[in-house]
C-alpha positions in Angstrom: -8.3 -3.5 2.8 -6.5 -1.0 5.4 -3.5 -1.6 6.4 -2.5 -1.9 10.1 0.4 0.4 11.6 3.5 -0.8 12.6 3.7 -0.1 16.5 6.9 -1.4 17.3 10.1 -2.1 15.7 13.3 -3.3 16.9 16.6 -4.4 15.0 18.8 -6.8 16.9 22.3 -8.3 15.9 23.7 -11.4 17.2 25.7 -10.5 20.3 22.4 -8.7 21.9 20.3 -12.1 20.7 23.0 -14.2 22.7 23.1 -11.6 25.4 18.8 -11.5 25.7 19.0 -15.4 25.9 21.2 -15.6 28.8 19.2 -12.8 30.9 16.1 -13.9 30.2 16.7 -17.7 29.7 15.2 -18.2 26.0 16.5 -19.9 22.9 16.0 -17.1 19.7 18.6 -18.0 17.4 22.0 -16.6 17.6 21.7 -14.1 14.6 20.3 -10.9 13.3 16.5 -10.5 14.3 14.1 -7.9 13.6 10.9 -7.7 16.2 8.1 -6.1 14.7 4.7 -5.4 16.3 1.7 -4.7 13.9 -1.4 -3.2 15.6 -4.8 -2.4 13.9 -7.6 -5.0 13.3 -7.0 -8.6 13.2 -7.8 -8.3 9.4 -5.4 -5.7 8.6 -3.0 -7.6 11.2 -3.4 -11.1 9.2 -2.9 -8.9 5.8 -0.2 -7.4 7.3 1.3 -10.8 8.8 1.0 -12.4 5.4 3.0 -9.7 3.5 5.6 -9.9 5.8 5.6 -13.6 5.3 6.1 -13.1 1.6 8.5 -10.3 1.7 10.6 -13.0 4.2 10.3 -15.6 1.7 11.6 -13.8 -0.8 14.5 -12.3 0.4 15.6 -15.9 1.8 14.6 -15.2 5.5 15.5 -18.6 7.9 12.8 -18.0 10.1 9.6 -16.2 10.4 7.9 -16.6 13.8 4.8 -14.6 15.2 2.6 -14.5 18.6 -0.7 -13.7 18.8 -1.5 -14.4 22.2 -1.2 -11.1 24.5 0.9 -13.0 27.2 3.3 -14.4 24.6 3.8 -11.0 22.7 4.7 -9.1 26.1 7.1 -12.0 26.8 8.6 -11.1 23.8 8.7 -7.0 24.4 10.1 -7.7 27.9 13.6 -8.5 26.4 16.4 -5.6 27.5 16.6 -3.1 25.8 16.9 0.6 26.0 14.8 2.5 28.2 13.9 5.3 25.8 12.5 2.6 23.7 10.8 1.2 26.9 8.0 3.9 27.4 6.7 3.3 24.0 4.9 0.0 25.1 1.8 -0.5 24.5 -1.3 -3.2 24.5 -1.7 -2.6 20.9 -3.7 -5.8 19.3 -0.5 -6.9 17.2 1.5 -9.7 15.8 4.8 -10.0 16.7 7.5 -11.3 13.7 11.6 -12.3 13.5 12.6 -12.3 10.8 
C-alpha cells in the first residue's frame, strides 16, 4: 500500500501548550504535543493513522487524538506559531495527531 507524506509537523512543549490555550481558548493538555498532518489518500492516510497509533501505544503515549474533518483540522493549524512555518499551509487531505 503507499504510504501518505507527512505535510506538517510541529513539536510543542508545555509552556507554548499552556500559552496556545489561553490565546485561543482551547483545553490541549498542559504537556509536550507533537501535531502532525498526513496528506495523501484516505487509504494511505488511515494506514498511516493506524501506525502512528501503534507506534503511540508502544512508547506509552497518554493521548492520541486525530481530526478528519477539514474545519476541525484548520482549527487545529491556526494555533500561534511562527510565521516561517505559517506559509507552509496547505489544504492537504490529512489527519491531524498529538501525541
Amino acid at each position: 500500500m503507499p504510504r501518505s507524506a507527512v505535510s506538517r509537523v510541529e513539536l510543542l512543549d508545555a509552556a507554548t501548550v499552556r500559552a496556545v490555550n489561553d490565546y485561543e481558548e482551547t483545553s490541549y493538555a498542559d504537556a509536550p504535543t507533537l501535531f502532525v498532518e498526513f496528506g495523501g489518500t484516505r487509504a494511505s492516510v488511515d494506514a498511516d493513522l493506524a501506525f502512528a497509533q501503534e507506534v503511540a501505544a508502544t512508547e506509552g503515549c497518554p493521548a492520541l487524538d486525530y481530526e478528519v474533518e477539514a474545519e476541525a483540522r484548520n482549527r487545529l493549524w491556526k494555533t500561534p506559531r511562527p510565521p516561517a512555518n505559517r506559509e507552509n499551509d496547505s489544504a492537504l487531505s490529512s489527519r491531524w495527531v498529538s501525541m
